[in-house]
N, C-alpha and C positions, 0 to 999 in steps of 0.2 A: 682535379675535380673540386676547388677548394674555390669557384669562381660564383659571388652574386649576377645574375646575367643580367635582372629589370627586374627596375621597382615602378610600378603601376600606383603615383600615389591617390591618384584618385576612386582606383578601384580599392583600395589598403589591400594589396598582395603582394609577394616578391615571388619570383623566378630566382631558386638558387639551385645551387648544385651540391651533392649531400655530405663535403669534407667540411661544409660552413660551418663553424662555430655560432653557438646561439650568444656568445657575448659578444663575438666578433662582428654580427651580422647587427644587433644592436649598437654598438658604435658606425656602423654606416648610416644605419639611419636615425641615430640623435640629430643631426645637422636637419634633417626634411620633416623633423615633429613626429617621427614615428616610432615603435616599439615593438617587437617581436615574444609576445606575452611567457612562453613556456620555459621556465628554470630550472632544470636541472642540475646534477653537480655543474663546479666548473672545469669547462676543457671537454664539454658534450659537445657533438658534431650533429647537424640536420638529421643524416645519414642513421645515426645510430638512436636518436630520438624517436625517429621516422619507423626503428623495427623491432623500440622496444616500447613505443606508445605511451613515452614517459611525459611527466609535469613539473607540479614541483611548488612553490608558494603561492605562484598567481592562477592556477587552476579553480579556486575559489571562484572566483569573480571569470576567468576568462575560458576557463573549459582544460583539457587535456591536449598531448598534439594528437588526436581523433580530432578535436573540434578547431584544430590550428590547419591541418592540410585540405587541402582542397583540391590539387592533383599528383601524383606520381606519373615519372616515367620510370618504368622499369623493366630490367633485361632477365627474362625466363630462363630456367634450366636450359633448354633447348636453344636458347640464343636469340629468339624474339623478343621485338622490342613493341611493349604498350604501354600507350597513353591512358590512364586510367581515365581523365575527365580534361572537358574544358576550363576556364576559368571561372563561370558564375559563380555564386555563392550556391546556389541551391541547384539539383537537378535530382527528375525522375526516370532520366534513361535510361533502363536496363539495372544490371547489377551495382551495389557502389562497391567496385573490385578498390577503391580507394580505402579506404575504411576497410576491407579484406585484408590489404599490406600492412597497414601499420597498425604495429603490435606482434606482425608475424614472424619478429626475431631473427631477419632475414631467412627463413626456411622455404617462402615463395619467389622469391627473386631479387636482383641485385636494382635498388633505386638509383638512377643516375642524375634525376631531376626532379625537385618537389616546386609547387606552385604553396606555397603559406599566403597564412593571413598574417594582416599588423594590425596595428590600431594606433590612434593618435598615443604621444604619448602622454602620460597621468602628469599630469598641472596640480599644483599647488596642494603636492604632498604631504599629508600629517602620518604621525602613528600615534597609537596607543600602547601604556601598556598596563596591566591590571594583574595584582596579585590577588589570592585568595585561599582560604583557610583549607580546603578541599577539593579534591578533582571534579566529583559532583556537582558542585558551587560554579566551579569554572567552565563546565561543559554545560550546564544550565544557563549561563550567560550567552554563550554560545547559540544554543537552542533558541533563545528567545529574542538574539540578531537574525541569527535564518530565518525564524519565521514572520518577522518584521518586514520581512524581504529589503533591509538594510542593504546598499549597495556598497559591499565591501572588499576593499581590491584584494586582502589578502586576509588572513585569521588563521592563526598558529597557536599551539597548546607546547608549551616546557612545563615538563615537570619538576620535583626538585632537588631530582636525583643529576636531571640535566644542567640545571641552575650551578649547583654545587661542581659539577665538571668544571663548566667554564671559568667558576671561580678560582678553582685546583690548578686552572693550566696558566693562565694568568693572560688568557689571548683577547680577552676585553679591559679597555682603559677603565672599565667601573667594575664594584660589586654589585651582585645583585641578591635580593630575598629568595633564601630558597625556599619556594610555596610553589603551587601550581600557576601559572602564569600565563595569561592571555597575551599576543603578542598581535597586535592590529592594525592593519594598513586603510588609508584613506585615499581620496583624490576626487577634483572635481571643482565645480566655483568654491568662493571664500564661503557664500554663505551655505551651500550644499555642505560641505564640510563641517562647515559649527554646527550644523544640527546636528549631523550623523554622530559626530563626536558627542555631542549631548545628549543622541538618544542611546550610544553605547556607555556612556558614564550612567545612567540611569539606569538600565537595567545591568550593569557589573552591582553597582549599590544595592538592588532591591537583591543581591544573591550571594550578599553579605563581603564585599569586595573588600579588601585591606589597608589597598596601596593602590593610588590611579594617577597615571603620568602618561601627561600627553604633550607631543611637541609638533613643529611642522618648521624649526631650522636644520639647514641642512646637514648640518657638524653631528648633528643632536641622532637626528635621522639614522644615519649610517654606524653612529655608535649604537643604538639599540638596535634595528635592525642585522646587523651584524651579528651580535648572539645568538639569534636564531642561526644561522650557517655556521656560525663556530663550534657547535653541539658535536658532530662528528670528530673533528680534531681535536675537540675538549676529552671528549670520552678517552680516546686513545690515549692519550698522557697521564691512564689514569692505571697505564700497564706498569706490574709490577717488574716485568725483565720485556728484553725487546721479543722473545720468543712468545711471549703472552699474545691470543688469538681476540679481535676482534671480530663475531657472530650478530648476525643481525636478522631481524624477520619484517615484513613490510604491511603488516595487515593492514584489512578494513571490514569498518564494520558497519550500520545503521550509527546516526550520532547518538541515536536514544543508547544504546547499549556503550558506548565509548568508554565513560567514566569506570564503570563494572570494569571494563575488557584491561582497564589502563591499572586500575589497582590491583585486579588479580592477579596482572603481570608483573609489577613491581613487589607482589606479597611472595610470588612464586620462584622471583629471581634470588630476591635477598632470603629466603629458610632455604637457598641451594648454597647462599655465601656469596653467589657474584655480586662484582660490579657490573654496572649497565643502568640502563634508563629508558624511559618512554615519552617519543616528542613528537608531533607531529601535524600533519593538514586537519585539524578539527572540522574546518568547515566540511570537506565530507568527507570523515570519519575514518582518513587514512593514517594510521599511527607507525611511527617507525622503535621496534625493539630492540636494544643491542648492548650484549652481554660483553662484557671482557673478562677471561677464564684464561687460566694456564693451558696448555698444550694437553698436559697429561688427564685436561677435565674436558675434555672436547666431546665426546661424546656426551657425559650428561648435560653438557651445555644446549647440545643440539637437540635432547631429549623435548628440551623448554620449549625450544623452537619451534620445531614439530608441534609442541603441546599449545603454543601460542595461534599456530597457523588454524590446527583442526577447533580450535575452540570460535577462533573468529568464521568459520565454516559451519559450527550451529548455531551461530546465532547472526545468519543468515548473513553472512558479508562474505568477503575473500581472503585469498591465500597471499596474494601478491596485492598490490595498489596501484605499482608504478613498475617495479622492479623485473618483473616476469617470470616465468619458469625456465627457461633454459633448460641444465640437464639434474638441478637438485629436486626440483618440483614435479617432475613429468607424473610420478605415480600418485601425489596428492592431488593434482588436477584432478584424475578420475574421481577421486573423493568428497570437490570441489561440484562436479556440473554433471558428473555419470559415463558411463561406459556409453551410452550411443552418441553421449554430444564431442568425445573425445576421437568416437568413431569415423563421425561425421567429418573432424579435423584431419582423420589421416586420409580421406574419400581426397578431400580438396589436395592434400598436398600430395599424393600419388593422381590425381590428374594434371597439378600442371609442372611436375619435377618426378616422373616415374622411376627413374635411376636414383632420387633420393640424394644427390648431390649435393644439394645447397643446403649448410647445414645437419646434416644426417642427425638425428637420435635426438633433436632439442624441440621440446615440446613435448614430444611423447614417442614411445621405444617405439622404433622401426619394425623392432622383431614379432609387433602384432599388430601390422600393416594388414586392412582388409585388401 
């Protein structure tokens, strides 16, 4: 199940089958100018993007895979097999059962074929990258690119609990300033480009920015860019025995509340003692939290967790961003959207899997199945 079947380059879609790897499927199609936008970790499969509705850095600019599929084939509890849609880009036929599946953490059926979108791919690449004195400062830059409606491929927040990891682990060929840190992607003509980059140097400056480094060679590129994904394996090198637990929360929240949400957490984590840090998709307002605690601290660690999820919960954002509920979140969800929206989810998934098979207990307890 591991086969691209057609690439449609005129339509920008492919026909793959759902063991495809999303880097794998992008090396087919660098040769034909095209790009498969959703990034996830690396070693993510169509398949499992497809049922966890995940993103990842270029979601800024290019949407989630909610906004990347366009059909499934999939095989029901009961062994029928539906076509969710044809190929267009838009339609109003009936239900969009497509957008029903992904996200659904496999609990409605087994995908055996997705129709995605591509898109050319990004030309004449720069980044950015901007330090500054405060998270406020740095999310305020932020604010006032989105609302620019600045077209930017990607926009990333390190913190500089983050910064200080990478520096710890030694998995970047440079140091870096530990301050809160905008980390910014471009593309597009030469001169599309210099502006964009000038109107984000301009307003990093008027929000009192420190340090502003922008490149668009390709060596340069990939060395900055890379810090950003090193965060994860940065952090872990930061355990003290190899039994020490890596804990993580995936919030989101409105980007006005970010900055708040980002220092609470880092004020909340370090008067507990941990290590850990907050890095994340700024541009909407998805923050990744993750503690490293001894074994014997795992419960209070998880307390945080907990304490991170339900707070980004009043102040109207979510519990998950990318990552989902599966079986640790099922009873915050109710906490998250209410008792009849949760209801509503176990209506759909005892209509079209009544035995409960696929999946069982992930999303929300069976055992108060209407």
């Amino acid at each position: 199940m591991n086969r691209i079947i057609s690439v449609h380059e005129e339509d920008l879609d492919v026909v793959v089958q759902p063991a495809v790897g999303w880097q794998d499927l992008n090396t087919y199609l660098e040769p034909r100018g095209l790009f498969f936008p959703p990034d996830p970790g690396p070693g993510a499969k169509i398949g499992g993007m497809i049922a966890m509705g995940c993103s990842g850095t270029n979601a800024y600019r290019h949407g989630t895979m909610k906004d990347s599929v366009i059909s499934t084939t999939v095989v029901l509890a009961d062994g029928s097999i539906v076509k969710t849609r044809q190929r267009p880009r838009k339609s109003s036929a009936g239900y969009d059962l497509t957008s029903l599946l992904v996200g659904s953490e496999g609990t409605l059926g087994l995908v055996t074929e997705a129709i995605v979108k591509v898109t050319p791919l990004p030309r004449n690449q720069h980044v950015l990258v901007a330090a500054f004195p405060t998270t406020r400062s740095a999310v305020n830059t932020a604010i006032k690119l989105i609302s620019s409606g600045l077209p930017i491929d990607a926009l990333e927040l390190l913190d500089p609990y983050s910064l200080g990891a990478i520096n710890h682990s030694g998995l970047s060929s440079r140091q870096w300033e530990e301050k809160p840190t905008l980390f910014l992607r471009f593309s597009g003509s030469i001169q599309a480009v210099k502006e964009q980059m000038e109107m984000a140097r301009k307003a990093a400056v008027i929000n009192g920015c420190e340090t502003f480094e922008a490149s668009g060679e390709k060596q340069e590129i990939e060395v900055i860019w890379s810090a950003r994904k090193q965060v994860a394996p940065s952090l872990v090198s930061l355990k003290e025995s190899p039994s020490d637990l890596f804990l993580h929360a995936d919030a989101a929240v409105p980007i006005s509340a970010l900055a708040d949400m980002i220092d609470w957490t880092n004020r909340v984590m370090r008067e507990a003692g941990f290590a850990g840090s907050c890095m994340g998709h700024i541009g909407d307002g998805n923050y990744h939290a993750s503690i490293i605690c001894p074994e014997s601290e795992e419960d209070e660690a998880l307390k945080i967790i907990s304490h991170i999820q339900r707070r980004a919960v009043q102040l109207e954002g979510t519990i998950t961003g990318e990552h989902g509920i599966g079986l640790e979140l099922r009873d915050m969800l109710v906490e998250e959207v209410g008792d009849s929206a949760v209801r509503m989810m176990r209506a759909i998934k005892l209509a079209l899997d009544p035995q409960c098979l696929l999946n069982p207990d992930k999303v929300f307890r069976l055992d108060r199945m209407v």
